[in-house]
N, C-alpha and C positions, 0 to 999 in steps of 0.2 A: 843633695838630698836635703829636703826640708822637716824637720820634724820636733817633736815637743815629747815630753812623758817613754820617750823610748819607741814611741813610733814615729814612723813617717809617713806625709803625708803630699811630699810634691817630689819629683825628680824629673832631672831631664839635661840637655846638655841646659849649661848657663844662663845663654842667652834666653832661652825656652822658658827657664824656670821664672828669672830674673823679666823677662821683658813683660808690655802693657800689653793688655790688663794682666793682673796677677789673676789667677782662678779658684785656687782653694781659700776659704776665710783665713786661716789661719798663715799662708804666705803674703797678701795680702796688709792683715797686722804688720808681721813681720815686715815686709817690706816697707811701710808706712812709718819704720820706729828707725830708719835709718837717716840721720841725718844730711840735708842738702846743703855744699858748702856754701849757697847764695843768700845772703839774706831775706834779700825781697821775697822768691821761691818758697826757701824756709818758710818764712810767714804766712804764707797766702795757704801755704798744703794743707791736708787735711789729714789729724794721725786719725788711725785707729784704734781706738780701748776695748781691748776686751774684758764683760764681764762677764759674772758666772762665778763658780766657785771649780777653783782645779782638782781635778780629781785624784785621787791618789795613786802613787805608781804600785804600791803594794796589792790595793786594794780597786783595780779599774773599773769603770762602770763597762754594762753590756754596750755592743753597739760600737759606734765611731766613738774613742774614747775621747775623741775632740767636743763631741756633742753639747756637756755642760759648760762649754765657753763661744759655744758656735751660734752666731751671731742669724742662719739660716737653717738651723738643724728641725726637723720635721717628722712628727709621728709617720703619717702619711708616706714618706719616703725611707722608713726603717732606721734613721739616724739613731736611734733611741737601743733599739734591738740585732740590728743584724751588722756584722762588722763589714765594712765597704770593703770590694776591691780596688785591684788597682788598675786605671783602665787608660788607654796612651789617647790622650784627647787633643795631641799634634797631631803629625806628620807622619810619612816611614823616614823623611829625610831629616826632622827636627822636632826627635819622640819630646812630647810632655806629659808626664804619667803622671795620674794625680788618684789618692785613694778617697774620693769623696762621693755621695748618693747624689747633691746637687749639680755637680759642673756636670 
């Protein structure tokens, strides 16, 4: 499972969650902040920064609580207001569940 602030927001077997392309923004980030032992590689990748401001765990916003660091979060598709499910955007044979309005 993948997740931030007490939620989550990717699961799946390993390979699923872990392989290309990553799908949620925020597995994505994460995956991007791992370092590659090759130097050349290293060099050439491309991290990702996420801004925004985090929200508080006490105090969460409505909606995907990822929403004020999500890099594609959208009135239009409820990111703001309505909290995503979780929905298996694999396989039956190789589930990848991801809780987000865009993938």
């Amino acid at each position: 499972m993948l997740g931030v602030e007490g939620n989550n927001y990717a699961f799946g077997v390993g390979s699923a969650v872990q392989g290309i392309p990553a799908l949620h923004p925020y597995t994505k980030a994460l995956l991007s902040a791992i370092p590659i032992p090759d130097p050349v590689v290293e060099a050439k990748r491309q991290r990702i920064i996420l801004s925004g401001d985090v929200p508080s765990p006490m105090r969460p916003p409505p909606g995907c609580v990822f929403h004020t660091r999500c890099p594609i979060a959208s009135d239009a598709h409820g990111c703001r207001t309505v909290v995503p499910e979780w929905r298996n955007v694999g396989t039956s044979r190789n589930e990848h569940w991801v809780a987000c309005h865009r993938v």
